[in-house]
C-alpha positions in Angstrom: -45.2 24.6 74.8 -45.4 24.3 71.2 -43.2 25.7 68.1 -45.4 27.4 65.4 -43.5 29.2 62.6 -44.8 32.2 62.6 -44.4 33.2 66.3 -41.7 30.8 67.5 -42.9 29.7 71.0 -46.4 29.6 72.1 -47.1 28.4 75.9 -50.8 27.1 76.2 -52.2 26.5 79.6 -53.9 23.4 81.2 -57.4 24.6 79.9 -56.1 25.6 76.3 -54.9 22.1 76.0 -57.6 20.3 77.3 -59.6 21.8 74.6 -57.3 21.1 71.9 -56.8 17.4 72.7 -60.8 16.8 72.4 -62.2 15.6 68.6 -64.0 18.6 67.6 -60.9 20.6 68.0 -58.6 17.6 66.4 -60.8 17.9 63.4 -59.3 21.0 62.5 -56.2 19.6 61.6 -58.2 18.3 58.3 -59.6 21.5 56.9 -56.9 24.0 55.3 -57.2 27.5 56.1 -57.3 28.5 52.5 -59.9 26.0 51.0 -58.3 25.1 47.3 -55.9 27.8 47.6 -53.0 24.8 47.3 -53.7 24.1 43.9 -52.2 27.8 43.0 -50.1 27.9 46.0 -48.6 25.0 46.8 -47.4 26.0 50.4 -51.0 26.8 51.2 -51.5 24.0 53.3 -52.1 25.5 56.9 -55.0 24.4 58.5 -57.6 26.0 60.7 -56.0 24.1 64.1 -52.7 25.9 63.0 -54.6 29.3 62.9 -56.7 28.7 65.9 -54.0 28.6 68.1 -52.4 31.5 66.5 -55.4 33.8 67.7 -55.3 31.8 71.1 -51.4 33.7 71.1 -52.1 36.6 70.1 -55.2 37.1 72.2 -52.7 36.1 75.3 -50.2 38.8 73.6 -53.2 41.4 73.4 -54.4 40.6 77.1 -50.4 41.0 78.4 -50.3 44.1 76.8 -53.5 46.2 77.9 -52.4 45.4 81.2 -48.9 46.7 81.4 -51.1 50.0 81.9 -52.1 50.8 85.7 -55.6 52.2 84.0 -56.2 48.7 83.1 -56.6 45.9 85.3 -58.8 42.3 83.8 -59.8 39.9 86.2 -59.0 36.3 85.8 -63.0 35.3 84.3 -62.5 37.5 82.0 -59.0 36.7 80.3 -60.1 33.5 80.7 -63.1 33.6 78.7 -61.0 35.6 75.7 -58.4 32.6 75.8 -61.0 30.0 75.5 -63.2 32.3 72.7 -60.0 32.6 70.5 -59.1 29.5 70.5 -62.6 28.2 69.8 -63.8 30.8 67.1 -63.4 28.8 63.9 -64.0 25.5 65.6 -67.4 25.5 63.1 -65.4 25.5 59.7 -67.0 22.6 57.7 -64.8 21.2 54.8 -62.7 23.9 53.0 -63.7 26.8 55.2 -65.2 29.6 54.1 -66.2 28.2 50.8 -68.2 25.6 52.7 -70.1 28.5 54.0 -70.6 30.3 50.6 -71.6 26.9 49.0 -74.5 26.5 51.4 -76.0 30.0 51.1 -75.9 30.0 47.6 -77.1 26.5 47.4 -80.2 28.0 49.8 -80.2 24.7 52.3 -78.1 26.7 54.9 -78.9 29.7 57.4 -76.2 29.6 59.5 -73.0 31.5 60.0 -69.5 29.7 61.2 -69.9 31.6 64.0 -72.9 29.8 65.1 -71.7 27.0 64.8 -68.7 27.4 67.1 -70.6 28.7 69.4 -72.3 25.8 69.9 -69.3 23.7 69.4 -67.9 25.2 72.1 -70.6 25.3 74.3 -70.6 21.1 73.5 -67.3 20.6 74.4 -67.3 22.6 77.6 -70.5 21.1 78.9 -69.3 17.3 77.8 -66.5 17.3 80.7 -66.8 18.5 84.3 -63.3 19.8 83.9 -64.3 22.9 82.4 -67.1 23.5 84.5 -65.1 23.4 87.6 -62.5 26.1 86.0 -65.1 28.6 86.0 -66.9 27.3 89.1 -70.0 29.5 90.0 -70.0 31.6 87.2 -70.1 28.5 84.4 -73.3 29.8 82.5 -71.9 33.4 82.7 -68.9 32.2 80.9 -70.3 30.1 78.0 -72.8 33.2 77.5 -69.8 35.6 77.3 -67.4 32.9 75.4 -70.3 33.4 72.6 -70.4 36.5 73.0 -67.3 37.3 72.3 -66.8 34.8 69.0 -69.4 36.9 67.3 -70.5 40.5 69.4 -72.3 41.2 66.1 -75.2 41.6 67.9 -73.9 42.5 71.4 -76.5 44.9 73.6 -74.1 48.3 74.2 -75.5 49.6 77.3 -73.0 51.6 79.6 -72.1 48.2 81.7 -70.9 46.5 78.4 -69.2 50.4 77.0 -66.7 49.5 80.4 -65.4 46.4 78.9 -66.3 47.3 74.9 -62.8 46.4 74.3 -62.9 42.8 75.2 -65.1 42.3 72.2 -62.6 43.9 70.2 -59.4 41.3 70.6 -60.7 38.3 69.1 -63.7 39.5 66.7 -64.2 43.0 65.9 -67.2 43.7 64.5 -66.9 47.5 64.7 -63.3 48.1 63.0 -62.6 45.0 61.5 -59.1 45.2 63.7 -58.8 42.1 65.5 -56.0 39.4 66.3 -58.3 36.6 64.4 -57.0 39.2 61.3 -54.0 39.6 62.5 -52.8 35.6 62.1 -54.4 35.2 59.2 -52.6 37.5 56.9 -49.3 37.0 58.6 -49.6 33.0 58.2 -51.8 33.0 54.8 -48.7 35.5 53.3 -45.9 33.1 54.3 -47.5 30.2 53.3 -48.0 31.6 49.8 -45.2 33.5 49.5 -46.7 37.0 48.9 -44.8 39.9 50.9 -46.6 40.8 53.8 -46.9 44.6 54.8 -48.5 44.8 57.8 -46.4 45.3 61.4 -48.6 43.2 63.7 -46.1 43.3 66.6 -45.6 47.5 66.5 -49.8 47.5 66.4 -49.8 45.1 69.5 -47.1 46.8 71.3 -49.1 50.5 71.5 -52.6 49.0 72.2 -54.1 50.5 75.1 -57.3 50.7 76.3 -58.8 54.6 76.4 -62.4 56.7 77.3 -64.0 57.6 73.9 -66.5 60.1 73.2 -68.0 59.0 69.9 -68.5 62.8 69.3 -64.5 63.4 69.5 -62.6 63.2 66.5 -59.4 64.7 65.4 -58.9 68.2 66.3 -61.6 68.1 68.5 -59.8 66.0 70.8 -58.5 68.1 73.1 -61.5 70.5 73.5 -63.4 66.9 73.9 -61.3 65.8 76.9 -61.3 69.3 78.8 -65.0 68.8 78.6 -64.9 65.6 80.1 -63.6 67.2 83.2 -67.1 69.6 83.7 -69.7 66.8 82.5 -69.8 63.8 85.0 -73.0 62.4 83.6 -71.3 61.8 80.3 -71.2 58.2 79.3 -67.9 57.1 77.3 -66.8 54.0 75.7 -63.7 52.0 76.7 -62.2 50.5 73.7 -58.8 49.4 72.4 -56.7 52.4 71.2 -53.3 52.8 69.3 -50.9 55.9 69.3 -51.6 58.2 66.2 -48.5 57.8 64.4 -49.6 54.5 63.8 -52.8 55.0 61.6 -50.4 54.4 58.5 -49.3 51.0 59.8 -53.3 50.2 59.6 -53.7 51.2 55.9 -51.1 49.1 55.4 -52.9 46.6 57.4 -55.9 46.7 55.0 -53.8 47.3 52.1 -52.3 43.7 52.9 -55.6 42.3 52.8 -56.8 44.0 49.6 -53.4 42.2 48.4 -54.3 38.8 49.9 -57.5 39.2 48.3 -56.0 40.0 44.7 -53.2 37.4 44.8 -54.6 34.6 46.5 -58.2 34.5 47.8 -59.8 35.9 44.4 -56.8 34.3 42.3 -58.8 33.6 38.9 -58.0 30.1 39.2 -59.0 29.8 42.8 -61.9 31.3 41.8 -62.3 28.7 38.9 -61.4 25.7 41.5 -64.4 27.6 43.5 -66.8 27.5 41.5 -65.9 23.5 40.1 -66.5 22.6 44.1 -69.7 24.6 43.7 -70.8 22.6 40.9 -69.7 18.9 42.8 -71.7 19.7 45.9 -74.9 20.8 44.0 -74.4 17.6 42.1 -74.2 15.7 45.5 -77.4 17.4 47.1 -79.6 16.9 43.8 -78.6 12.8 44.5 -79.8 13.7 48.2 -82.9 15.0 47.0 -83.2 11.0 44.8 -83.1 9.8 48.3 -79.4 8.7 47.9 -75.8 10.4 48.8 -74.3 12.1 51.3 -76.0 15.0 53.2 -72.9 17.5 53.3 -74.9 19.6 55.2 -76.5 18.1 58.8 -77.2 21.8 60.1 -78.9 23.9 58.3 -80.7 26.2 60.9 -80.6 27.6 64.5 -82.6 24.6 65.3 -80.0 21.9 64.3 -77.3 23.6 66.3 -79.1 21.7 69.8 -79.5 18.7 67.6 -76.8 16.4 68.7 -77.3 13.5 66.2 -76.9 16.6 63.3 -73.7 18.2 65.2 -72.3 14.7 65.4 -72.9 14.2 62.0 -71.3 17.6 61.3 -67.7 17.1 63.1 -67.3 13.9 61.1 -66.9 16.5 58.2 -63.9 17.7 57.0 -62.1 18.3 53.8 -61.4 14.0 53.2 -65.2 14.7 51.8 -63.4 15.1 48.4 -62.7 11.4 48.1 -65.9 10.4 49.5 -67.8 12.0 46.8 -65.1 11.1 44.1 -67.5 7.7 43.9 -70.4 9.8 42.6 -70.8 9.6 38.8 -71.1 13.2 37.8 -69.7 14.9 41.0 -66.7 12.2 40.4 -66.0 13.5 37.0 -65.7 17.3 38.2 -63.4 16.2 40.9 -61.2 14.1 38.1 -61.3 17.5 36.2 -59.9 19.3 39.2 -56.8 16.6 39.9 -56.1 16.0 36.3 -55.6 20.6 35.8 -58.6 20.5 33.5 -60.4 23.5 35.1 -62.9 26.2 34.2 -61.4 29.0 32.3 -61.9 32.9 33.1 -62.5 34.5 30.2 -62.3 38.0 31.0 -62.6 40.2 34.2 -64.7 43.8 33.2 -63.8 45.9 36.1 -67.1 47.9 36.9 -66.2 51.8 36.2 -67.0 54.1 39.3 -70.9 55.5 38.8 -73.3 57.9 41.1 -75.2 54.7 41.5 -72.6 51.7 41.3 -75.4 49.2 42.3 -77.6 49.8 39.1 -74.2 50.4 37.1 -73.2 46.6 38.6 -77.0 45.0 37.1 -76.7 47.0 34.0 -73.3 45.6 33.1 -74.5 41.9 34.2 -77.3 42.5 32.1 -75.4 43.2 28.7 -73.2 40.3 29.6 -76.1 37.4 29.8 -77.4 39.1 27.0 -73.8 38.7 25.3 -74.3 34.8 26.6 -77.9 34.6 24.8 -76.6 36.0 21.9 -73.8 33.3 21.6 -76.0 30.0 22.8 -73.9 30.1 26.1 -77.3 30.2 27.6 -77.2 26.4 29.8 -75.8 26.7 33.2 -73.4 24.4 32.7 -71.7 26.2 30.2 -70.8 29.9 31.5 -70.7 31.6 34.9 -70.8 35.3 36.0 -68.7 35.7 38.9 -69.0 39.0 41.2 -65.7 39.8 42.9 -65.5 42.7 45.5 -62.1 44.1 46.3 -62.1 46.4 49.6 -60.4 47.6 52.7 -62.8 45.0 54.5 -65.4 48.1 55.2 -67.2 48.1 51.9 -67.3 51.5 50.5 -66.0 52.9 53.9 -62.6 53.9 55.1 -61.8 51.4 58.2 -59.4 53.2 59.8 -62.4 56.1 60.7 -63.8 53.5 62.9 -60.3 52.6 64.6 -59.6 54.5 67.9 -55.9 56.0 68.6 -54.5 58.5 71.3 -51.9 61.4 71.5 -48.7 61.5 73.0 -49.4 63.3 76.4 -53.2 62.2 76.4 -53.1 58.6 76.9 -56.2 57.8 78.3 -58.5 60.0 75.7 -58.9 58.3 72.5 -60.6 59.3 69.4 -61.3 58.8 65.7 -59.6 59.8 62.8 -59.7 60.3 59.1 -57.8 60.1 56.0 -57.2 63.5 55.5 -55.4 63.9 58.9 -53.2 60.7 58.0 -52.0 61.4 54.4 -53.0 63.0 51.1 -52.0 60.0 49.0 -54.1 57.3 50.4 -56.9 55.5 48.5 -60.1 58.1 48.2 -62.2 54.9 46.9 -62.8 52.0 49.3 -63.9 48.9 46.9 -63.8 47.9 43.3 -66.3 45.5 42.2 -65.7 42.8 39.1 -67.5 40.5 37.0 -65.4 37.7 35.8 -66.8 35.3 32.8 -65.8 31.4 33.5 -66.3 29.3 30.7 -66.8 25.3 32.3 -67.1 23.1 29.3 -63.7 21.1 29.1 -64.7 21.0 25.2 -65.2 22.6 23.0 -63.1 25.6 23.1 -65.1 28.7 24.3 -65.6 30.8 20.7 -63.7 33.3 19.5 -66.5 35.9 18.5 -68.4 35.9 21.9 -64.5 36.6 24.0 -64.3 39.3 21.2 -67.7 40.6 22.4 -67.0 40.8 26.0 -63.7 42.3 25.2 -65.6 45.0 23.1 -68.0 45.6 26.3 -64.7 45.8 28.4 -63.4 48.7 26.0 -66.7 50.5 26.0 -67.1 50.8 29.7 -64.0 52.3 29.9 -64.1 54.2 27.2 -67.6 55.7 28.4 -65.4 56.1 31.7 -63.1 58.9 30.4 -66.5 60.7 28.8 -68.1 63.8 31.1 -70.8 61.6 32.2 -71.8 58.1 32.6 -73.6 56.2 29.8 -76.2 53.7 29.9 -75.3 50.3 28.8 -76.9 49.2 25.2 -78.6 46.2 25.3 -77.1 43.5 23.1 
């Protein structure tokens, strides 16, 4: 039994703990949920270890729930192998979470999701102690196959065996909605920790879950004509996937509205974007020295073909977000780190929201064109003295509505779910889905960025909009 602050009292069971008292898990302890987020937010110190067995508690929650419904009835394997995938799911963080991720990609020396790596965490730490192998008995390589599974269904194989369980890939990561209890944790614990109201009703969602029969054809009004359908056609195959009574669709927006706030507030802050992009800088710095032949390789697994690698895992769990003072002993990387501690950070200069077009993608390149142009013009041009930063702002679906994808069911039809829109839920919700930004960081700690090229990208700023309120979209001038 432990206290966590968020949900009071959280009992773990025998296999739960045996897992968290091995050093992969422990490790967790020393990487923060929200990466850099601290230096805004000073109570945003939670860690991955804290979150992980928030999902572990909620996925229990989810499981108790389902199964107060006689139509619902999971057998031990299974709840079992949702514990153990919940508690395990972010077990491949490296050093400040998902920026470690980013960091790699756009560095190009990494392939690999978090996901991937957990799963193989996990698959390490089950196979390293005979415990765990006798808790699932015969069916051991049935449940590390489903454990991964159900960290990342991304690419799960829907055939009608897998539609009878679909919702057991939908408590810990859903890769269909987007509404999971990974989700779920994370806003609730990220908004206390930084203070930002938090609008979402967690509990009232968990306690109307159900599971329901979808036809992916019903939707709405056709509900009703859907399920007296069902009654003539046998042959029909259906999906069986968490549902939640309709008067609850608003609670949802609100769900993704408290993201899109999380996102504004603390994830995208400017200056956590600045901190960002300063930790970009240090670990390219570090990897060039790799490439000398010297420095620390910050990241040991860069492909599928690492992940079986045990001397490169090994080398990966003794990561964690101490790295910072490791690398403080580099020369350059040092001095960007000194930069960070002593407040003297990069500076956004201005953020041009991108105006809504026919063909936002082109509108997006056009835009980033004027501004390197703007850069050119204003001997900006060396990479160590400007950045454009893209920011996306959404309701975690890209340009889609979310909540289309959720499932929900009537009063009096319990077992029937089906979709729904935002038309059917209220007439003053968003009708557009994402806004995308391009923010201007200026790195150099002197000289001061110049007055005459911030007047130019504030002139660009009042153009696009300006052009906004005209009948039809213009095409940007080049600069």
């Amino acid at each position: 039994i432990i206290l966590d602050p968020v949900y009071g009292t959280i009992h773990l069971d025998y296999l739960s703990v045996k897992i968290i008292d091995t050093p992969w898990f422990q490790r967790l302890r020393y990487i923060k949920q929200l990466s850099l987020a601290d230096y805004v937010y000073p109570g945003a110190t939670h860690t991955r270890f804290a979150h992980s067995i928030g999902v572990y508690h909620l996925a229990r929650q989810m499981i108790k729930q389902i199964e107060t419904h006689p139509t619902t009835k999971m057998d031990d394997f299974d709840k079992r192998c949702i514990r153990v995938a919940a508690l395990c799911h972010d077990l491949g963080h490296g050093p400040f979470s998902h920026l470690y991720e980013q960091i790699g990609k756009e560095l190009g020396v990494v392939t690999l999701e978090h996901e991937d790596v957990s799963q193989a965490v996990m698959e390490q730490i089950l196979r390293g102690d005979s415990f765990f192998e006798k808790c699932f008995d015969t069916k051991f390589e049935e449940a590390i196959t489903l454990i991964k599974t159900l960290i990342n269904p991304k690419n799960i194989n829907l055939n009608p065996e897998v539609n009878k369980k679909r919702y057991m890939y939908q408590i810990v990561s859903n890769k269909y909605s987007g509404v999971d209890v990974d989700k779920w944790d994370y806003f609730n614990r990220d908004a206390i920790a930084c203070g930002v109201p938090e609008g979402f009703q967690y509990d009232r969602a968990l306690s109307v879950a159900r599971v329901v029969k979808v036809d992916e054809t019903a939707q709405g009004e056709k509900m009703d004509e859907t399920a007296q359908g069902d009654k003539k056609d046998k042959t029909k195959s259906f999906l069986f996937e968490l549902a939640y009574r309709d008067y609850d669709a608003l609670n949802f927006y609100n769900m993704y509205n408290t993201r899109l706030t999380m996102y504004r507030k603390v994830y995208k802050h400017k200056v956590v974007v600045a901190l960002e992009l300063m930790m970009k800088d240090v670990f390219t710095l570090v990897q060039k020295q790799l490439t000398q032949g010297e420095g620390l390789d910050l990241f040991p697994l860069k492909n599928a073909n690492d992940l079986t690698d045990s001397s490169k895992l090994n080398a990966f769990q003794e990561l964690n977000d101490s790295v910072l003072f490791t690398i403080k002993g580099n020369n350059e990387a040092g001095l960007l780190i000194d930069r960070i501690h002593n407040r003297k950070l990069y500076v956004m200069i201005i953020d041009i929201l991108i105006p809504e077009d026919k063909d936002p993608e082109q509108k997006e390149k056009e835009v980033r064109q004027t501004i390197e142009d703007l850069i050119k013009k204003h001997h900006y041009n060396n990479p160590t003295d400007v950045e454009i930063k893209k920011i996306t702002f959404d309701y975690g679906d890209k340009r889609d509505d979310p909540v289309s994808k959720l499932c929900f069911y009537k009063k009096g039809r319990l077992d029937s779910g089906y979709r729904t829109s935002r038309k059917w839920v209220s007439s003053i919700l968003p009708s557009s889905f994402q806004e995308v930004h391009l923010r201007v960081y200026y790195k150099k700690e002197s000289p001061a960025v110049g007055e005459e090229f911030k007047k130019a990208l504030e002139d660009l700023e009042k153009q696009l909009h300006a052009s906004d309120e005209g009948s039809s979209p213009t095409k940007m001038p080049r600069q």
